[in-house]
N, C-alpha and C positions, 0 to 999 in steps of 0.2 A: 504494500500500500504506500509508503513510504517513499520509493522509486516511481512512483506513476504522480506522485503527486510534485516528485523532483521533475519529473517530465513534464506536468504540466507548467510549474513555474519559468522552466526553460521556453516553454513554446511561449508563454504571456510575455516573456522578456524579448524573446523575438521578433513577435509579432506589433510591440512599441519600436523597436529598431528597424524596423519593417515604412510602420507610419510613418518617422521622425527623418530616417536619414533615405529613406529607399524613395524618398519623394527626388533625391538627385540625378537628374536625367543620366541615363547610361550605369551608374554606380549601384541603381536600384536591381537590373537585370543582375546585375555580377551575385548580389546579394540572395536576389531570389534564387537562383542557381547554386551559391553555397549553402543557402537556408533548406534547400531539397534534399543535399546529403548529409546534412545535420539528420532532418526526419529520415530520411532511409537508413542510418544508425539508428535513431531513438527505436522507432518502429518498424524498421522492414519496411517491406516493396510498396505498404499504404502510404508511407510518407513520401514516395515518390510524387502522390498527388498536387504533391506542393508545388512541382515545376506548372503548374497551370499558371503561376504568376508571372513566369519568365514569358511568356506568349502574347502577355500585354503591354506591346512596346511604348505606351506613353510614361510609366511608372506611376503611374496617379492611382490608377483605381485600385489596383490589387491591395494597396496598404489601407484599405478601409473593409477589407476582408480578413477576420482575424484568420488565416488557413492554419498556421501549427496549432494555435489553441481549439480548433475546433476538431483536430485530428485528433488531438492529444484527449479531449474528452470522448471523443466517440470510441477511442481503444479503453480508455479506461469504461465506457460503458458497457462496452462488448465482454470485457472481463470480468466487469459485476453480474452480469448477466447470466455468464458461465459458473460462477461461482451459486448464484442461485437456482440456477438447474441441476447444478453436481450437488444441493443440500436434500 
């Protein structure tokens, strides 16, 4: 529990450096492309979902989409889930 909840805090902290600094044209791409192989460590081949933000070349809109934290909560829902089907 303890770990998913370090994962979430990581993707929250992302996902502000995301809004804050990924609004700089060209630097945001670079960013979102490193932020995808952050999630594909954290999570495996779901966090690859992340690269959807490298696709929108203005760098404006993706950072008003929290993507790692909303990854990060749907594994950990996926896992509570499991855990109440396995009681």
């Amino acid at each position: 529990m303890k770990s998913d909840m370090a994962k979430l805090l990581i993707a929250v902290l992302l996902d502000i450096l995301d809004f804050t600094l990924g609004r700089i044209l060209g630097a945001g791409t670079i960013m979102d492309i490193v932020f995808a192989g952050i999630a594909f460590v954290l999570w495996g081949p779901i966090g690859l979902l992340a690269l959807w933000e490298a696709l929108e070349p203005s760098d404006q809109i993706d950072g008003f989409v929290p993507t790692m934290t909303l990854i990060a909560l749907s594994q950990m829902g996926k896992k509570r889930r499991a855990r109440l089907d396995a009681a």
